[in-house]
N, C-alpha and C positions, 0 to 999 in steps of 0.2 A: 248464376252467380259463381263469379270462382273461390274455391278458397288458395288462402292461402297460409303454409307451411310453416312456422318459425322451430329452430331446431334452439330449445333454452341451454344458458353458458354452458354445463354441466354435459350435457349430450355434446356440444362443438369441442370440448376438452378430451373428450372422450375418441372422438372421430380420429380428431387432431394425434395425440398420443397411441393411436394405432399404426394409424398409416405412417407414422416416425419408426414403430416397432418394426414394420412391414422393411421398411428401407433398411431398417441396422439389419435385421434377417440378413438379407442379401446382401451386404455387405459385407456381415460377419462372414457369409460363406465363402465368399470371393478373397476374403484375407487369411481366411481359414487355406485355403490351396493355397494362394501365395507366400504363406507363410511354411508352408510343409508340401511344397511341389510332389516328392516324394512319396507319400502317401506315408512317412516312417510313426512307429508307435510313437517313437518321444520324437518332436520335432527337432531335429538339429543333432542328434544321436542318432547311428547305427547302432544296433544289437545285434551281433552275430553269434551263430552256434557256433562251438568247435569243438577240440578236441586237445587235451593237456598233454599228451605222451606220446603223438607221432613228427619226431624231432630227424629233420631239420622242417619240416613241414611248418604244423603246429605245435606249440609245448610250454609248458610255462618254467621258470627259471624259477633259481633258489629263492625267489622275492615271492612267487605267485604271479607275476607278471607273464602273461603271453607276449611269445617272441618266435620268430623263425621265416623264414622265408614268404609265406602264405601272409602270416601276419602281416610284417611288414611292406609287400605287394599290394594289401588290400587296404591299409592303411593312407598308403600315397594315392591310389584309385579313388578312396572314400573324399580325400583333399582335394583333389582335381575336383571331383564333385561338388565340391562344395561343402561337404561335412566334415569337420576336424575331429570331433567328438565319437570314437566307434570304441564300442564296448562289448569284451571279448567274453563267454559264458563257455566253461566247458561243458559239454554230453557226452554221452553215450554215442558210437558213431551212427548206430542204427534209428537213435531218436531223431539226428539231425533234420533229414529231408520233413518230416510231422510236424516237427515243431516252428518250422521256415515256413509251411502250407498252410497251419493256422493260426500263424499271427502270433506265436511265441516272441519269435525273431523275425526280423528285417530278412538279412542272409545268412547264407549257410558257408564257410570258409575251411576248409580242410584238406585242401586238393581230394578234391569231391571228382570221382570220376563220373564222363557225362553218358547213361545211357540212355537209350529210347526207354525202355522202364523206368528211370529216375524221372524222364520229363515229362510222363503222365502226372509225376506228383508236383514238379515245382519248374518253372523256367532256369537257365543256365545263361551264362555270362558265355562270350566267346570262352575257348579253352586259353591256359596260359603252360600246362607241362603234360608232359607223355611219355612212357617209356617202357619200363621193364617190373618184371613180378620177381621174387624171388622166393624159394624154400630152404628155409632155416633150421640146422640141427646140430647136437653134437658130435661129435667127434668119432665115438663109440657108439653109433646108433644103426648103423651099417646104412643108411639112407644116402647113395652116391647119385642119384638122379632121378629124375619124377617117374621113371619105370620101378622103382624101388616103393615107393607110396604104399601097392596094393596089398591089405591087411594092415597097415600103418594107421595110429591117430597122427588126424593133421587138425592144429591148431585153425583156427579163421576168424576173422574179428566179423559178429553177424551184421549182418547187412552190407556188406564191402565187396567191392569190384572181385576181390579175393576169393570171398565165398562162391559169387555167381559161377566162377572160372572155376574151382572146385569143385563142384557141383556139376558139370559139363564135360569135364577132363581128366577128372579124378575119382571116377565111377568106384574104383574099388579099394578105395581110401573109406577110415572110416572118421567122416569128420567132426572135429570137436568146438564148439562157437563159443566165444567171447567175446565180454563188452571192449576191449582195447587191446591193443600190443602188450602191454606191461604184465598184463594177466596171464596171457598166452606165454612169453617167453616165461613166465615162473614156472609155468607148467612144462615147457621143456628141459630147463634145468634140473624139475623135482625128479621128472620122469612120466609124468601124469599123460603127456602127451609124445610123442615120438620127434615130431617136428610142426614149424609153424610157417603159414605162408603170409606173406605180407611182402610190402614194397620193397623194392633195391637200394634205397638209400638207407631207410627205416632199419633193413636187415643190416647193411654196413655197422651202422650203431651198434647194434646188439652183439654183431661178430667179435669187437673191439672191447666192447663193452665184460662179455662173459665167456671169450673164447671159443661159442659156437661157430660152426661153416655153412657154407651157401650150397646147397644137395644139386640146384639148378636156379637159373635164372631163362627170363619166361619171358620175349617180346609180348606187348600188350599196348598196338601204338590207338588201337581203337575206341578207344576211351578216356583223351586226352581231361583233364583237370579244369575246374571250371567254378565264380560262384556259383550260389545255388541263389535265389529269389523265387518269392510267390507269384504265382499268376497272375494276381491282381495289383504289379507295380510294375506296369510298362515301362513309366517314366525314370523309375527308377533304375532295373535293367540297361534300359537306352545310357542313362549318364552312364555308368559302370563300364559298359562297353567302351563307349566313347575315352574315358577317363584311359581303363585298360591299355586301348590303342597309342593314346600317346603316351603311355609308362614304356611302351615296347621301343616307340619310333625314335625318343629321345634317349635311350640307352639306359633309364633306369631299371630295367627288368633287365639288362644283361648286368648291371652294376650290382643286385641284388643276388641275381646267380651265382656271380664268384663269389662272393661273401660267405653264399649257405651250401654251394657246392666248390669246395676249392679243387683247380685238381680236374674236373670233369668237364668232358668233350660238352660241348655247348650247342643246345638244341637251336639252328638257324631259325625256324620258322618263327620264334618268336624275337629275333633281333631285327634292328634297325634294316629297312630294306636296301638301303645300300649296303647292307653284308652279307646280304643272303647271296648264295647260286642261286642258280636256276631250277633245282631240285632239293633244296631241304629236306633232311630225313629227322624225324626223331632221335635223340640220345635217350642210352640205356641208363643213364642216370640223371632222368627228368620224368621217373615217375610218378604219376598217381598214387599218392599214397593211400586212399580206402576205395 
C-alpha cells in the first residue's frame, strides 16, 4: 500500500517563505554589484587619501577645502566615471599606499610616484605627470650642488620617491625624515636641517614663499605620477584609466596644467594626440610630487 504525504498549511507557509528568501538572497546580491560596480566603501562616494601641503599638487585652501591640480584632475576622472561624489582626507604621505590596500580609502591621489615597490602594495592608474627632483636650501648654507650634500642633514618627507632617491644617491648625506613638506621646510628655516629634497614645483613654492634656492634639480622621469587603488578593484582601476584617457584626448588635462602650472613647458605625452611629435619627452616641471 502506498502512503501518502500531505505537508499541513503551516509547513507549505514555511517552504513557500523560504524559497521567496532564497530568490531575494540572489537578488539582493546582483543589486548589490549593480548598485556599486565599483566595489567603493560608500556606494556612489570616492574616498581618497591625500595630502594638505604639497601645492600645486594637493592642498587645502584657506576654507579647508582640497584643491590643486591632482584634485581637480581626479575629480573630473571620478565624473567620467560615474561618481560625482569624491571626498578628499588628508595623511601622512607614508600612510597613503596602507591605508588605500586595506580598505581605509578607495584611492590614493597625491601625484604618487609609481614604482615596482609601491605596486606590490596597491595597483596604479596609467601615469598622468613626470619630471624633476629638486634640493632646497638657504642661501648661507653653502649647499651649491648635490656634491655639496656629504656631511649635510637633508630633509625627506618618509616614504617619498624623494627618500628612495636619497637613499641611493646620497650615501653621505645624513638624512632627516618627516611626515610632509611644511615640516621639513621649518626645519630648514630654523636650521635643524641643512636642506630639504622634495619636488620642482613644490620647491618653486617654498623658494618664493621664504626666500630659499634650489642647490640642484634632479631628472627623475621614471616614475611618472599615478592614482594609487587596491588590488581588489579591477573595475574600478579600468573606469579611472578609461576616464583618465579621455581627460588627456579632449584637452582637459592640458586645460588643467596651464591653470596649476602657468608659465611651464608642457609635458606632450600626456596631451591630445594630435599634438604630440613623434617623441615626447617629459617636462622638468611635471613632477611627481612624493
Amino acid at each position: 500500500m502506498k502512503k501518502s504525504f500531505r505537508l499541513r498549511p503551516a509547513a507549505l507557509l514555511g517552504a513557500a517563505l523560504a524559497a521567496v528568501l532564497a530568490l531575494s538572497a540572489c537578488g539582493g546580491s546582483s543589486a548589490a554589484v549593480s548598485n556599486n560596480p565599483y566595489g567603493l566603501i560608500q556606494p556612489g562616494t570616492i574616498r581618497v587619501a591625500s595630502v594638505g601641503d604639497s601645492k600645486p599638487y594637493t592642498f587645502t585652501d584657506a576654507q579647508g577645502n582640497f584643491t590643486g591640480f591632482d584634485v581637480e584632475l581626479f575629480t573630473d576622472v571620478a565624473h567620467r566615471a560615474g561618481v560625482d561624489k569624491v571626498v578628499f582626507t588628508g595623511q601622512d604621505f607614508s600612510s597613503i599606499l596602507p591605508a588605500v590596500a586595506n580598505g581605509q580609502f578607495d584611492v590614493g591621489v597625491a601625484a604618487i610616484g609609481i614604482t615596482p615597490a609601491r605596486k606590490q602594495t596597491v595597483d596604479f592608474s596609467n601615469g598622468y605627470l613626470a619630471g624633476y627632483l629638486t634640493v632646497i636650501t638657504t642661501k648661507t648654507s653653502g649647499i651649491k650642488s648635490a656634491k655639496d650634500l656629504a656631511g649635510k642633514r637633508l630633509g625627506v618627507v618618509q616614504g617619498s620617491l624623494q627618500e628612495a632617491y636619497a637613499v641611493k644617491n646620497f650615501p653621505n648625506a645624513n638624512l632627516v625624515r618627516f611626515p610632509d613638506n611644511n615640516t621639513a621646510i621649518s626645519a630648514v628655516n630654523s636650521g635643524s636641517v641643512d636642506a630639504h629634497f622634495l619636488d620642482y614645483e613644490a620647491a618653486k613654492t617654498y623658494e618664493k614663499q621664504f626666500g630659499l634656492v634650489s642647490a640642484a634639480d634632479i631628472p627623475s622621469f621614471d616614475a611618472p605620477a599615478g592614482f594609487a587603488v587596491a588590488k581588489d578593484k579591477p573595475a574600478l582601476l579600468t573606469a579611472l584609466n578609461k576616464a583618465l584617457a579621455a581627460a588627456m584626448e579632449d584637452g582637459t588635462w592640458k586645460k588643467l596644467y596651464q591653470k596649476w602650472f602657468p608659465g611651464s613647458p608642457m609635458p606632450e605625452q600626456y596631451l591630445p594626440k594630435a599634438e604630440q611629435t613623434s617623441s615626447p619627452a617629459p617636462s622638468p616641471s611635471a613632477a611627481p610630487t612624493q
